[in-house]
DSSP file (Angstrom, degrees, kcal/mol; ACC not computed):
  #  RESIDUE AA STRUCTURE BP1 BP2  ACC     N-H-->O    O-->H-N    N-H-->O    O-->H-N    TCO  KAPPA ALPHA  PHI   PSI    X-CA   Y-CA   Z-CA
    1    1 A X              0   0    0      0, 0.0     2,-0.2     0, 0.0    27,-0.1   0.000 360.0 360.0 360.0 139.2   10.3   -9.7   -4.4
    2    2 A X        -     0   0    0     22,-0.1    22,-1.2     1,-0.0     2,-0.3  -0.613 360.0-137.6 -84.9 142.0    9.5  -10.2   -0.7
    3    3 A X  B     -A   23   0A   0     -2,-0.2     2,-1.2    20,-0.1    20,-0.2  -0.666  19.1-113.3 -92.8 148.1    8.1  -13.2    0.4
    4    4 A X        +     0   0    0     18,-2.2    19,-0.1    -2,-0.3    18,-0.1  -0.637  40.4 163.2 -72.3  81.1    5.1  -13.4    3.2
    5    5 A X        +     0   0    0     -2,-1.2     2,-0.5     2,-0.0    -1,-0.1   0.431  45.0  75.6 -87.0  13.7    6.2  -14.8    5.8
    6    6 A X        -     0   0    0      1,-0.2    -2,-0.0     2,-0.1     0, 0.0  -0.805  61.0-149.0-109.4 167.6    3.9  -14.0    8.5
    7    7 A X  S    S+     0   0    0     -2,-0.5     2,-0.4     2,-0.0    -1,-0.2   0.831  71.4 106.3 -93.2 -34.8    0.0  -16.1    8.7
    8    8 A X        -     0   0    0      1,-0.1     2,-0.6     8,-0.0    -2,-0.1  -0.306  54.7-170.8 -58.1 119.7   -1.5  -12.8   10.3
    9    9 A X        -     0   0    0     -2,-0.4     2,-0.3     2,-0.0     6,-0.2  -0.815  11.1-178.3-103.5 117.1   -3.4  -11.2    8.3
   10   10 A X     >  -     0   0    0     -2,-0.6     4,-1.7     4,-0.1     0, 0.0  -0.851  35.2-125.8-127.2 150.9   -5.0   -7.5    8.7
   11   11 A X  T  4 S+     0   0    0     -2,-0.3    54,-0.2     1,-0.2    -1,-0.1   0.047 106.3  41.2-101.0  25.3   -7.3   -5.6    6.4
   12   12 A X  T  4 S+     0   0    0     52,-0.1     3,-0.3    53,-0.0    -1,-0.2   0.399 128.7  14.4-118.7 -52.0   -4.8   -2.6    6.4
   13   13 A X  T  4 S+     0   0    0      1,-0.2    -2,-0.1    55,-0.0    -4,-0.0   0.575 135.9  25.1-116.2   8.9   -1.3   -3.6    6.3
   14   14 A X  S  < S-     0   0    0     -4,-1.7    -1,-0.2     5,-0.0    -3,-0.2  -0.017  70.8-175.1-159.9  58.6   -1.5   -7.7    5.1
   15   15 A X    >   -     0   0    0     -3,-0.3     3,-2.2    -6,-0.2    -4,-0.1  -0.106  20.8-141.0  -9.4  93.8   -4.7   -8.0    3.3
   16   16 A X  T 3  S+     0   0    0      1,-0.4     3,-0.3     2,-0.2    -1,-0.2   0.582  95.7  57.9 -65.9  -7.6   -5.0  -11.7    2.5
   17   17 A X  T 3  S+     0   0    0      1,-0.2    -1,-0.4     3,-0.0    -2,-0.1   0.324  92.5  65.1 -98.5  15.0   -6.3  -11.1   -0.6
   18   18 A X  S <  S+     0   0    0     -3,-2.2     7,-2.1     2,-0.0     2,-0.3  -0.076  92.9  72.9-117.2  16.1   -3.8   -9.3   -1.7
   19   19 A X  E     -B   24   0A   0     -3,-0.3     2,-0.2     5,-0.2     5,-0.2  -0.872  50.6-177.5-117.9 177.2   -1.3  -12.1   -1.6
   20   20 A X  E >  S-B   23   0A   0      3,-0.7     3,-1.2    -2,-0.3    -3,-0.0  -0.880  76.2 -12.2-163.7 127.8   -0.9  -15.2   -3.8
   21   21 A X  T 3  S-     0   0    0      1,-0.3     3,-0.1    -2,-0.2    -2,-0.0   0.864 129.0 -61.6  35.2  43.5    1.6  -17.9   -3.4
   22   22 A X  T 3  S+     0   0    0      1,-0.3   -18,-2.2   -19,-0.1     2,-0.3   0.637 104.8 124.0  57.5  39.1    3.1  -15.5   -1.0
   23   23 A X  E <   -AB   3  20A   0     -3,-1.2    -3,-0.7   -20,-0.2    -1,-0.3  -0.963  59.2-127.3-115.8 114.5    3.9  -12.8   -3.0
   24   24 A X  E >>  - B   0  19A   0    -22,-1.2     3,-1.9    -2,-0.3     4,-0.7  -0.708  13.5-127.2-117.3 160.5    2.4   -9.6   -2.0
   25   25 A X  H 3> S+     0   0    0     -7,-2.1     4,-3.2     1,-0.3    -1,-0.1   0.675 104.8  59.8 -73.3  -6.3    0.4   -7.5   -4.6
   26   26 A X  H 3> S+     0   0    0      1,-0.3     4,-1.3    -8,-0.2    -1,-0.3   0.667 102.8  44.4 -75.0 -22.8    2.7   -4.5   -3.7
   27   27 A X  H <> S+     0   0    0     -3,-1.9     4,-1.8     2,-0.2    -1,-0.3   0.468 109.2  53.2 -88.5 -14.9    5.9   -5.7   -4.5
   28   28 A X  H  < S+     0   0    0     -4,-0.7     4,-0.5     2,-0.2    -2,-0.2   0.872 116.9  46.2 -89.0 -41.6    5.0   -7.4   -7.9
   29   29 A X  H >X S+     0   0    0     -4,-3.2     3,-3.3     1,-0.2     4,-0.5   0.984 113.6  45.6 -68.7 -40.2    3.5   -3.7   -8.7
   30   30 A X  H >< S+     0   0    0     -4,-1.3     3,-3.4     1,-0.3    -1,-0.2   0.964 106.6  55.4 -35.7 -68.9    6.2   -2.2   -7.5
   31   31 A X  T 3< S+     0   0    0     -4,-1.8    -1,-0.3     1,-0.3    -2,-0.2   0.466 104.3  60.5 -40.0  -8.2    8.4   -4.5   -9.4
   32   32 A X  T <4 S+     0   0    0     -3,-3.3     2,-0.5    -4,-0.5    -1,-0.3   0.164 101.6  51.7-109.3  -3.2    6.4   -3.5  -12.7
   33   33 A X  S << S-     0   0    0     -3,-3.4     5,-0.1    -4,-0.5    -1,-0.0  -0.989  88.0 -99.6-141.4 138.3    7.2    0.5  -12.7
   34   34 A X     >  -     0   0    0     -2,-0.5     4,-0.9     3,-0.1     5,-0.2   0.231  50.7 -95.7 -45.0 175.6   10.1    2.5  -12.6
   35   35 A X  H >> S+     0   0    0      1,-0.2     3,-4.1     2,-0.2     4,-1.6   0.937 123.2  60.9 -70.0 -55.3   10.7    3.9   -9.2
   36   36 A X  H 3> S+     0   0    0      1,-0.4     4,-3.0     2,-0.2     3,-0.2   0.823 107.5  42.2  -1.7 -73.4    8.6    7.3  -10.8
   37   37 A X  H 34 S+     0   0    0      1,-0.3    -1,-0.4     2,-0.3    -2,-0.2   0.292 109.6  52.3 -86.9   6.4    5.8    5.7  -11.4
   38   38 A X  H XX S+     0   0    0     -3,-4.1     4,-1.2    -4,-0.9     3,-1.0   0.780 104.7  59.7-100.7 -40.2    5.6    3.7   -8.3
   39   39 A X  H 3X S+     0   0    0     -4,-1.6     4,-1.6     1,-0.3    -2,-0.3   0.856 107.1  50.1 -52.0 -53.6    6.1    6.9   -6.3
   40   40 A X  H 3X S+     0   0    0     -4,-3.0     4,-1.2    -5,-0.4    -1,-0.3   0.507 105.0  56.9 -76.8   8.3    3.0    8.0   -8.0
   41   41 A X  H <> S+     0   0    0     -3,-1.0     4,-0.9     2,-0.1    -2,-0.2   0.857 105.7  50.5 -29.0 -69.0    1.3    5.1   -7.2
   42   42 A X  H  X S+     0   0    0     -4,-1.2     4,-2.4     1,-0.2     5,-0.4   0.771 109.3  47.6 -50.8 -38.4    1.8    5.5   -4.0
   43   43 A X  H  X S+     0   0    0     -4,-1.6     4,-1.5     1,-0.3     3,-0.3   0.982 108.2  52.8 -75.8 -44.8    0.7    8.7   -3.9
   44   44 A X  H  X S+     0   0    0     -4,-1.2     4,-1.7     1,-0.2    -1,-0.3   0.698 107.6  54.5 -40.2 -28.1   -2.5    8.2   -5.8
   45   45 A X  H  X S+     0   0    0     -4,-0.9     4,-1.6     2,-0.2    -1,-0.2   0.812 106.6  49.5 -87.5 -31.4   -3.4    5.5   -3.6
   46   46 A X  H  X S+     0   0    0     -4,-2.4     4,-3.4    -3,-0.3     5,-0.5   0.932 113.4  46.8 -63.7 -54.0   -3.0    7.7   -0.4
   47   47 A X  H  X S+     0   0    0     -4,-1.5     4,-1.6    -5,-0.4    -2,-0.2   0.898 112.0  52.7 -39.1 -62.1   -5.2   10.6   -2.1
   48   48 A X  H  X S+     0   0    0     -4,-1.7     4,-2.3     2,-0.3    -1,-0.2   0.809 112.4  43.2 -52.2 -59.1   -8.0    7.7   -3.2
   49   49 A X  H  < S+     0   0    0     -4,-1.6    -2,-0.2     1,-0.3    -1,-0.2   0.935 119.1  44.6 -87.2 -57.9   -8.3    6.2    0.6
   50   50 A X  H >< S+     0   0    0     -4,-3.4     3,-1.0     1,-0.2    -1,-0.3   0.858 112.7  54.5 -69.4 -22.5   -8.4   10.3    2.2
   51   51 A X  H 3< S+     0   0    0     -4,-1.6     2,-0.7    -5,-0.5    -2,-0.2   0.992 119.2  30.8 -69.1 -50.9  -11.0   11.3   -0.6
   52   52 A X  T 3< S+     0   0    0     -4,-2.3    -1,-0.3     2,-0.2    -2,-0.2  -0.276  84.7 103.6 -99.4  58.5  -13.4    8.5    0.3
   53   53 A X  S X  S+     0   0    0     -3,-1.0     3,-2.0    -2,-0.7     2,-1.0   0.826  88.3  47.1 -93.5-101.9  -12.9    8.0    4.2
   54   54 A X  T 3  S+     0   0    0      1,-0.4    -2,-0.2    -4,-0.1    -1,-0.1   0.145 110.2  50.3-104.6 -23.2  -16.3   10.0    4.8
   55   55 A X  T 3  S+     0   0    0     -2,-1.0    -1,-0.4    -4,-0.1     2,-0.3   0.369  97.7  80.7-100.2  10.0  -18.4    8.1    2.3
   56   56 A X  S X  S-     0   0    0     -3,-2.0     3,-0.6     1,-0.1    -3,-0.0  -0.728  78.8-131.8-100.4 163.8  -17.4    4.7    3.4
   57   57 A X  T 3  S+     0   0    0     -2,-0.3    -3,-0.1     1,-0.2    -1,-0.1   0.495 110.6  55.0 -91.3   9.6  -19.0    2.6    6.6
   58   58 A X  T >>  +     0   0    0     -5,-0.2     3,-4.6     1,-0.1     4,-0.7   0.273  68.6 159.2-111.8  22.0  -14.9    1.7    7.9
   59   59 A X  H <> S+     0   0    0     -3,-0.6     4,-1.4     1,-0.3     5,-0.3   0.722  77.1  52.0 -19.3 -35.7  -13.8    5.9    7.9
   60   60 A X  H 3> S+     0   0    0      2,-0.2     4,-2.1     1,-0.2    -1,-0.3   0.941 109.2  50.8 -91.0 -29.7  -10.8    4.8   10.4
   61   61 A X  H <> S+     0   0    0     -3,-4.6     4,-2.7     1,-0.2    -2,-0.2   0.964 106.7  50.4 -69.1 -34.5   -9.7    1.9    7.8
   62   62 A X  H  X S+     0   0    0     -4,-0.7     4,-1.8     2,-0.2     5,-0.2   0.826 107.2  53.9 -73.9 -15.5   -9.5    4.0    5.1
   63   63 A X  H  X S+     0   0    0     -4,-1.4     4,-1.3    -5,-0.3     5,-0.2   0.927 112.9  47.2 -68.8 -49.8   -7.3    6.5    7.2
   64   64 A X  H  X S+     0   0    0     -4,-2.1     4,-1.5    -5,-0.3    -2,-0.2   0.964 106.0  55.9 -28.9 -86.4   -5.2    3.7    7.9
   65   65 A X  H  X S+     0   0    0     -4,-2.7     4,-1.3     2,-0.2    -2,-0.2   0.635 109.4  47.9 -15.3 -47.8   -5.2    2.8    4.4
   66   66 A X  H  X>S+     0   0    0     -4,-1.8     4,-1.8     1,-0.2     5,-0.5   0.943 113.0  47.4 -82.1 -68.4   -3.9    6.4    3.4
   67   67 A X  H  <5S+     0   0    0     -4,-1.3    -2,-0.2    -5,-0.2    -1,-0.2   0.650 102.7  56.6 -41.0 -27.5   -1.5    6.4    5.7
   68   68 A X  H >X5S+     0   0    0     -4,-1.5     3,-3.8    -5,-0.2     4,-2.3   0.991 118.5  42.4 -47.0 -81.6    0.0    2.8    4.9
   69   69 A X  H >X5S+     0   0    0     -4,-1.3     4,-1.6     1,-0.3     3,-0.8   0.846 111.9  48.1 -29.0 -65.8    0.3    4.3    1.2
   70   70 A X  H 3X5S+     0   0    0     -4,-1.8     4,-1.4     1,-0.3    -1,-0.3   0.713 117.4  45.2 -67.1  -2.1    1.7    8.0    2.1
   71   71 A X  H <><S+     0   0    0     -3,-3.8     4,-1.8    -5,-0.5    -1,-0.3   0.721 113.4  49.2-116.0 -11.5    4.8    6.1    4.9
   72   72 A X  H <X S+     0   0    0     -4,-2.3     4,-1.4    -3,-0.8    -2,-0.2   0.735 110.9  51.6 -74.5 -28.1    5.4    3.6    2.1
   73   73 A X  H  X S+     0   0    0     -4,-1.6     4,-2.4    -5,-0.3     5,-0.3   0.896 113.0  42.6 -47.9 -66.0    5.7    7.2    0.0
   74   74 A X  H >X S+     0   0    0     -4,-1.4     3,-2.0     1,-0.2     4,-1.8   0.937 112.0  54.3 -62.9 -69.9    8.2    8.7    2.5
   75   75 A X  H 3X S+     0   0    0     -4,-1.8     4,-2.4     1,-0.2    -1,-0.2   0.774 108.7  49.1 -58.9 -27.0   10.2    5.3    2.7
   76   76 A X  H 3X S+     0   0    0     -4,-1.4     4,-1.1     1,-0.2    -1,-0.2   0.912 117.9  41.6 -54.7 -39.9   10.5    5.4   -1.3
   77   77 A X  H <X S+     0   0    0     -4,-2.4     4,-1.1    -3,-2.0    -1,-0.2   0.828 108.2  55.1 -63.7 -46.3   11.7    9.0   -1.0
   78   78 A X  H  < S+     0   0    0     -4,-1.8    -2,-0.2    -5,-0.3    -1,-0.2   0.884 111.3  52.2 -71.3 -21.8   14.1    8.4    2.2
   79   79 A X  H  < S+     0   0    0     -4,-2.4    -2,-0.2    -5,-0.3    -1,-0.2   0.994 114.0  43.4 -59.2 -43.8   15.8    5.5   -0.3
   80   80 A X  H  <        0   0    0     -4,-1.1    -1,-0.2     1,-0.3    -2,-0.2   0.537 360.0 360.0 -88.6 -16.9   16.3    8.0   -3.3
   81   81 A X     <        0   0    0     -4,-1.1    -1,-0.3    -5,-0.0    -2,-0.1   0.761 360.0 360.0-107.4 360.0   17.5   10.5   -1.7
């Protein structure tokens, strides 16, 4: 698992609550599913953030948000293939 080595912290792509003794929450899930099922993680997670961009008051974080997901998508796909 990759460790977090940087102190900046941003509410798209290093969430501070989403680490813990510098362990970030994406690589321990990752680390918990077959590559399958991580790829549809990902993909669910992208979906989640474009369905509710328009009912939230941050519309441009959650666009972020999807996008983080869906280019973390493509890099799982450019490994495999």
């Amino acid at each position: 698992m990759k460790k977090l080595t940087t102190s900046k912290f941003d509410d798209v792509n290093y969430p501070q609550h989403y680490n813990e003794g510098g362990i970030e929450a994406i690589d321990a899930i990752k680390a918990s599913m077959s590559s399958l099922e991580f790829k549809g993680y990902l993909k669910g997670n992208a979906l989640k953030y474009m369905w509710r961009y328009t009912y939230k008051d941050k519309p441009v974080e959650d666009l972020r948000k999807a996008k983080w997901y869906l280019e973390k998508l493509i890099e799982s796909n450019e490994n495999t293939s």
